[in-house]
GUKOLPA-908547 format. One line per 4 residues: number of its first residue (from 0); their letters; for each residue x, y, z of C-alpha. Coordinates in nm, 3 decimals, m for minus. Example, Ala and Ser with C-alpha at 12.3 -4.5 7.8 and 13.67 -1.06 7.14 Angstrom:
<nodes>
0 = AS = 1.230,m0.450,0.780 ~ 1.367,m0.106,0.714
</nodes>
This chain:
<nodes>
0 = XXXX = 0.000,0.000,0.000 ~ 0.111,0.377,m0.100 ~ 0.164,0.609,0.255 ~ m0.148,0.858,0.265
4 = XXXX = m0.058,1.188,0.122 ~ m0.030,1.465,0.340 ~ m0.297,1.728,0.279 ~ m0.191,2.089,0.185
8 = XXXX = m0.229,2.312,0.498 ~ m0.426,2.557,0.312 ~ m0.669,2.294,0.259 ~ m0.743,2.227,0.625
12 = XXXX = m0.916,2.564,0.717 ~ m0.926,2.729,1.041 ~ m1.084,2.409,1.246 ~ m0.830,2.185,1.065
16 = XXXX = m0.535,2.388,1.160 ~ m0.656,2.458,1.523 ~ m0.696,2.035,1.520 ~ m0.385,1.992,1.493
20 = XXXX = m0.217,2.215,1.720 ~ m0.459,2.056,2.052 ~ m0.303,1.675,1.900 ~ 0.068,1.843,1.929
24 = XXXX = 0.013,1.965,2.326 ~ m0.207,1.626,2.359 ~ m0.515,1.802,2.425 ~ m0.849,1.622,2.328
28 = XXXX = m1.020,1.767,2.019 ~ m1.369,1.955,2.095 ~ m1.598,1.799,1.867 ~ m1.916,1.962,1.630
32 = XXXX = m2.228,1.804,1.809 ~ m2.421,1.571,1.548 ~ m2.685,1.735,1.365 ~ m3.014,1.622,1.451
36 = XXXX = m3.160,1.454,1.162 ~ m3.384,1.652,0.968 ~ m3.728,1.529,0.854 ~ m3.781,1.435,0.505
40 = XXXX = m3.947,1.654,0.281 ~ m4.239,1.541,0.129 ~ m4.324,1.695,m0.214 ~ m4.666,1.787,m0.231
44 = XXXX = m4.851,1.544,m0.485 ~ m4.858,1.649,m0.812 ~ m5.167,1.838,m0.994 ~ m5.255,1.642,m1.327
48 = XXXX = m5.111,1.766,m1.633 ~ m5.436,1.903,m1.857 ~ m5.370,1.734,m2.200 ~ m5.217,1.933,m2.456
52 = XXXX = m5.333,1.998,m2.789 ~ m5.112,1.768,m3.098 ~ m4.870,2.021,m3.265 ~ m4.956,2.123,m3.576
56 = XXXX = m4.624,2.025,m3.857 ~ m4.453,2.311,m3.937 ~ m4.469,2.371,m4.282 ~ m4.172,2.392,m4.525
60 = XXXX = m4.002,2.738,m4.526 ~ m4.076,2.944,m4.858 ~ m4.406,2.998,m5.066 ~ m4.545,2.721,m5.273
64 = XXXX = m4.512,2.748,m5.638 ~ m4.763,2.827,m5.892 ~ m4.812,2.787,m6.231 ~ m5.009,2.902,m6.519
68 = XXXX = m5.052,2.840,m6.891 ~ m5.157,2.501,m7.104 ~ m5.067,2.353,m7.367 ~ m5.235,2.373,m7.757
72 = XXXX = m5.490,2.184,m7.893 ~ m5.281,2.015,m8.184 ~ m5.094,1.718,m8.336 ~ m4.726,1.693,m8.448
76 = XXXX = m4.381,1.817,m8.291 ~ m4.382,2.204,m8.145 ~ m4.236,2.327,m7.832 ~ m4.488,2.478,m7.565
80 = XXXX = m4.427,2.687,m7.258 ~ m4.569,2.706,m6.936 ~ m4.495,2.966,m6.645 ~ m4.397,2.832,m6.327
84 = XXXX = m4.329,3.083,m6.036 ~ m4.328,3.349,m6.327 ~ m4.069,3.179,m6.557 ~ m4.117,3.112,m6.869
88 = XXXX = m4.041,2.714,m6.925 ~ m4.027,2.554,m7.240 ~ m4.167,2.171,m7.331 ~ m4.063,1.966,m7.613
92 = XXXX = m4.376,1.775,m7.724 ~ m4.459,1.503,m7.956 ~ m4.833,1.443,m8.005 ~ m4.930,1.163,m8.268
96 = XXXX = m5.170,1.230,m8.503 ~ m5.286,0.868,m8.489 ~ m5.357,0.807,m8.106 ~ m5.596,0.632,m7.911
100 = XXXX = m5.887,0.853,m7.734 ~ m5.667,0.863,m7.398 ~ m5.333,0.779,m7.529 ~ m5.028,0.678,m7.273
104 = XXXX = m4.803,0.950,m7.182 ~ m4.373,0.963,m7.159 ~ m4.174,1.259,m6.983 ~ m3.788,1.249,m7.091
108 = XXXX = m3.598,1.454,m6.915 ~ m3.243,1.540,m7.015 ~ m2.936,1.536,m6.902 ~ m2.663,1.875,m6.728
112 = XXXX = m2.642,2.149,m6.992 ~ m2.937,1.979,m7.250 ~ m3.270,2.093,m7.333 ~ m3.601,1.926,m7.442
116 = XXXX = m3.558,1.969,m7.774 ~ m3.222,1.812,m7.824 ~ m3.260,1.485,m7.646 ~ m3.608,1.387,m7.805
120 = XXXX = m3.363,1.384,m8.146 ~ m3.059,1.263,m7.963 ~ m3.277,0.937,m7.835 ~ m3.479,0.925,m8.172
124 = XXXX = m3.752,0.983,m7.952 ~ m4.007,1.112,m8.166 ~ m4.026,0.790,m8.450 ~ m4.074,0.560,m8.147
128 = XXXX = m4.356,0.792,m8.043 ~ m4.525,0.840,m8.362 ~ m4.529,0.413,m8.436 ~ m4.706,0.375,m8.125
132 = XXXX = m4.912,0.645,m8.073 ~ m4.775,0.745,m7.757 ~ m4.761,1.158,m7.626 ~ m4.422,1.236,m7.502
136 = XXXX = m4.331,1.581,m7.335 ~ m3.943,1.682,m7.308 ~ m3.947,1.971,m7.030 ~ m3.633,2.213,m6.998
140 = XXXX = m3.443,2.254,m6.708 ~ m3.290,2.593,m6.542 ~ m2.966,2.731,m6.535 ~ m2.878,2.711,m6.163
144 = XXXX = m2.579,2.912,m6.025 ~ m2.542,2.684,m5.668 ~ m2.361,2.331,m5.711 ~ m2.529,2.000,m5.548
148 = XXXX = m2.437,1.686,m5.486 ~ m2.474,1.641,m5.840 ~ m2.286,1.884,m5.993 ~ m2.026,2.039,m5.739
152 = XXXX = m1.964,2.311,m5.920 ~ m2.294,2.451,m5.969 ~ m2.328,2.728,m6.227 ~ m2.520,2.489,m6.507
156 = XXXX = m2.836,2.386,m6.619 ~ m2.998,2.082,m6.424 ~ m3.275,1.942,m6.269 ~ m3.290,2.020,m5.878
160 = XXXX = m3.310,1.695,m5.708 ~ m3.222,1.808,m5.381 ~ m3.517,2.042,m5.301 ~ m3.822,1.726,m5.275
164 = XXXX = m4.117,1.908,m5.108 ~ m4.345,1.881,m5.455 ~ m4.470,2.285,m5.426 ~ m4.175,2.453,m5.366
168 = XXXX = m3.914,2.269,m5.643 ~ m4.041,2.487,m5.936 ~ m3.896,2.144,m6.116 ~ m4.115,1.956,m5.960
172 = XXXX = m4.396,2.221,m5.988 ~ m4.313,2.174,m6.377 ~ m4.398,1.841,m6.375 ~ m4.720,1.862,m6.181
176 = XXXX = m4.809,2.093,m6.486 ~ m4.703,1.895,m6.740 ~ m4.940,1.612,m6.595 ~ m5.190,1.844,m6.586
180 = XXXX = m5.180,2.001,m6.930 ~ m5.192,1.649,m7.092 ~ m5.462,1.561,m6.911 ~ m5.637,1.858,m6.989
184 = XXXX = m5.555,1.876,m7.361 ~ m5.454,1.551,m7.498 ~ m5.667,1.346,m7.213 ~ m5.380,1.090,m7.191
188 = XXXX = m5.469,0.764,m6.988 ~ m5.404,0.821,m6.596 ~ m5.290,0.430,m6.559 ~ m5.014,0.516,m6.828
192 = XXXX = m4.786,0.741,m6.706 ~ m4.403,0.707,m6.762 ~ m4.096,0.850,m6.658 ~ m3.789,0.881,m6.844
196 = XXXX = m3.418,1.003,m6.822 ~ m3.021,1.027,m6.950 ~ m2.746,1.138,m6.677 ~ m2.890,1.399,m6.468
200 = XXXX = m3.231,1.355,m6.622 ~ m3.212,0.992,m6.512 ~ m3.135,1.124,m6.133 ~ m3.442,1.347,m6.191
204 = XXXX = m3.640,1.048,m6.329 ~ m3.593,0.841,m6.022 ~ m3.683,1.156,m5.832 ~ m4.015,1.175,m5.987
208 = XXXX = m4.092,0.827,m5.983 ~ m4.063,0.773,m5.617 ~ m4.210,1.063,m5.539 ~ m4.514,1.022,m5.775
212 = XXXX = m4.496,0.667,m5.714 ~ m4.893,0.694,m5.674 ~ m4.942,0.805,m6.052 ~ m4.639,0.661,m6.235
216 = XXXX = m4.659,0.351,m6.409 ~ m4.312,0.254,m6.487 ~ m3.967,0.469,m6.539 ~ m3.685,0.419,m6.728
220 = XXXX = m3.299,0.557,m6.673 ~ m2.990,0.601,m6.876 ~ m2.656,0.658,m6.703 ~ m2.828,0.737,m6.380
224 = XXXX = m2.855,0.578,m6.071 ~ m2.819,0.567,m5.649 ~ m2.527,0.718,m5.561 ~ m2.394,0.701,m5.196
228 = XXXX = m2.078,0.895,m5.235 ~ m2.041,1.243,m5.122 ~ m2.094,1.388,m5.506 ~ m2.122,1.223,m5.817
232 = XXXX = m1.784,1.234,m5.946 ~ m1.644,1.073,m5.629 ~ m1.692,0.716,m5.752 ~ m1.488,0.698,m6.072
236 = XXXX = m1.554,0.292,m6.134 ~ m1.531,0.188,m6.479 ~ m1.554,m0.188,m6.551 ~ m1.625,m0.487,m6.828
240 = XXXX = m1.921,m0.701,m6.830 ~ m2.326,m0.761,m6.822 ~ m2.385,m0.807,m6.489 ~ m2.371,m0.600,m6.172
244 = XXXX = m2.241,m0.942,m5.973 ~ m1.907,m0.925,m6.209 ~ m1.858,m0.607,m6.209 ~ m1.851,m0.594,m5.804
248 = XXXX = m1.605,m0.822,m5.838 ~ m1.378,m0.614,m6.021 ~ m1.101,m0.363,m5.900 ~ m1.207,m0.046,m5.824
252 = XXXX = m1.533,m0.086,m5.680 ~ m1.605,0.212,m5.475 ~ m1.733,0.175,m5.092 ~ m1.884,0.463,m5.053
256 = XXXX = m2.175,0.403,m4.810 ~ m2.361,0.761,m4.697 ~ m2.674,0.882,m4.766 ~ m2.829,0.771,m5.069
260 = XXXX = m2.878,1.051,m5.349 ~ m3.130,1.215,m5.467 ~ m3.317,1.016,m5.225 ~ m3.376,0.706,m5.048
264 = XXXX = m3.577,0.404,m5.196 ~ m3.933,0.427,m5.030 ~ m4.043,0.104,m4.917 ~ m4.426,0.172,m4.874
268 = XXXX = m4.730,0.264,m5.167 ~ m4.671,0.202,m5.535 ~ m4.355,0.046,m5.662 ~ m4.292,0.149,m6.032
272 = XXXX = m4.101,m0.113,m6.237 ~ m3.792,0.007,m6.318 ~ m3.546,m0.012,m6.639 ~ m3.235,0.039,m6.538
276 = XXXX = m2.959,0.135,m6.830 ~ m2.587,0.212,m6.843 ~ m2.233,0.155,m7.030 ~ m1.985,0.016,m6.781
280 = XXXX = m1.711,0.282,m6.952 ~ m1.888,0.550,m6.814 ~ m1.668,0.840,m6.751 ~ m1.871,1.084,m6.614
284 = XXXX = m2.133,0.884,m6.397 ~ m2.025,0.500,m6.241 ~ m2.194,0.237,m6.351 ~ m2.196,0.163,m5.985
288 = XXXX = m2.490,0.403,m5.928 ~ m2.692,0.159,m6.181 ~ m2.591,m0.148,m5.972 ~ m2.631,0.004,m5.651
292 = XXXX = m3.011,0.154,m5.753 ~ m3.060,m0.204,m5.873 ~ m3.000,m0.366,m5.539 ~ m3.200,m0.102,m5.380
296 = XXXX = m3.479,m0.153,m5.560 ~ m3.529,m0.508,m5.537 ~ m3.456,m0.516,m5.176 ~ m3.766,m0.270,m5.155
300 = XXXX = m3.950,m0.530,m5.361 ~ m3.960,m0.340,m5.718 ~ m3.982,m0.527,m6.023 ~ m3.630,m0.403,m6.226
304 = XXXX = m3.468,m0.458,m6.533 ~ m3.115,m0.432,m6.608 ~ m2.897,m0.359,m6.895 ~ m2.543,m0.322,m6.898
308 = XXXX = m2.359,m0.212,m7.226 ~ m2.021,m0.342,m7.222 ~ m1.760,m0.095,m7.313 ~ m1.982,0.163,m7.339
312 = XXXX = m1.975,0.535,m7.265 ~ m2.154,0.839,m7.116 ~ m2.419,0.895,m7.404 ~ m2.801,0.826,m7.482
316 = XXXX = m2.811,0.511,m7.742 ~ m3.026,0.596,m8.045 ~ m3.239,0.248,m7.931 ~ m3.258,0.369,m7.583
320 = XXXX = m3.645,0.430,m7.614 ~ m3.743,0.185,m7.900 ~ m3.620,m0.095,m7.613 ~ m3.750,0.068,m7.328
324 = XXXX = m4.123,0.099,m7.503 ~ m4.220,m0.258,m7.505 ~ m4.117,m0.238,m7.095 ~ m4.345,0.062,m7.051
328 = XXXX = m4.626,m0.062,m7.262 ~ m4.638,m0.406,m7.018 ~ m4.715,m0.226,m6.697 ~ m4.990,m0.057,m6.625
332 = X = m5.101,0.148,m6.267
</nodes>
């Protein structure tokens, strides 16, 4: 055992000192008289709480978004615009002449720095459309000076994926009118809606599907995916193959495991099939996100369909929608 320390004097106080100067002359020390022992206190009992009202959500900060305009009574290929928030924003439509009496209805959305326009030609869009008599609006995205998750940089036009609350992402808000146009207009069939999507449109795609999960029949991506890394050019896995399984296998694989981008796969309502596209030489978006969406999805219990291009790039194949049709044209709300 370690001697007790001696305590500091200047710890003792006055009592402590004086203590020890009656044990040097041998003197008995006068001791404090107990305390008598207090009675407990008893807390009175306690009045009952009077129940409280439930609180109320708070709602999400900023206005909701409004919209005005429609779109024109006519066949053929024409770009309309609709106002959302006070903006003007332009959609790329293809309306068959030769169309059922509530035809089904595609929205493509492009990819970072496209338009509406130019990726109904780049996907040869508008043939597939016309064969099968199917109305397919190509909305524009805005130029948005802030990066994201998707585009780190910001300063670009994209589709805002991070912003979900479906009346304040003037995106979103787009969409809503979109729906509503067609229906208004062209009277497309409610249990044939489809979403569709290349890069950053295929991000926005997967936004819209899971959010509108209630009203969307099926969606379709190119080059798209679930990314869990901190941005989308954090993962830069390139591989060979046809199959998620080998290409997990292969070096390189990223293990990024955060949140999952633009959102999270819900796991209650609706679960839209799912086409899932991508080359496995993607430069500019991992194939990963494809594989990793994949898994998510059919974890959750969606039906999904994969296709891998082997040796492919970042880019929308010409047969992109001619193969995707058949998948669309299957499933039904």
């Amino acid at each position: 055992m370690h001697p007790a320390r001696p305590m500091p004097l200047r710890a003792l106080g006055l009592l402590g000192l004086l203590a020890l100067a009656q044990d040097a002359l041998g003197q008995p020390r006068r001791r404090r008289p107990r305390p008598r022992p207090r009675p407990p206190i008893v807390a009175p009992p306690a009045r009952p709480t009077p129940p409280t009202a439930p609180v109320a959500p708070t709602a999400p900060a900023g206005p909701a978004v409004a919209w005005t305009g429609s779109f024109p009574a006519r066949s053929g290929r024409f770009t309309a615009t609709l106002r959302v928030n006070g903006e003007a924003r332009e959609v790329a439509l293809v309306v068959p002449e030769r169309r059922e009496p509530n035809p089904p209805l595609v929205l493509f959305f492009h990819g970072t720095n496209g338009n509406g326009a130019g990726v109904l030609e780049e996907g040869a869009i508008p043939a597939v459309a016309e064969a099968h008599g199917v109305v397919v609006a190509a909305p524009t995205s805005r130029w948005l000076p802030d990066g994201d998750w998707d585009h780190p940089n910001g300063a670009e036009t994209y589709w805002d994926t991070s912003n979900q609350d479906l009346s304040r992402n003037p995106d979103l808000v787009l969409v809503r009118a979109v729906l509503e146009s067609s229906a208004r207009q062209y009277h497309h069939d409610p249990a044939r809606v489809y979403v569709a999507g290349h890069s950053n449109g295929a991000f926005f795609a997967l936004t819209v599907a899971m959010l509108l999960r209630e009203e969307v029949a099926a969606f379709a991506e190119n080059s798209g995916g679930l990314n869990r890394c901190r941005t989308t050019p954090s993962c830069r896995f390139r591989g060979r193959g046809t199959t998620c399984e080998t290409l997990a296998s292969q070096r390189g694989w990223c293990a990024c495991n955060g949140p999952a981008l633009p959102l999270a796969v819900p796991t209650t309502g609706r679960r839209p099939a799912a086409w899932l596209q991508h080359g496995t030489d993607d430069n500019m978006v991992s194939v990963q996100y494809t594989c990793d969406l994949a898994s998510a999805l059919r974890g959750a219990g969606y039906e999904v369909e994969v296709r891998l291009n082997n040796g492919e790039g970042h880019y929308l194949p010409e047969s992109f929608f001619r193969d995707v049709w058949p998948f669309f044209d299957a499933h039904r709300r």
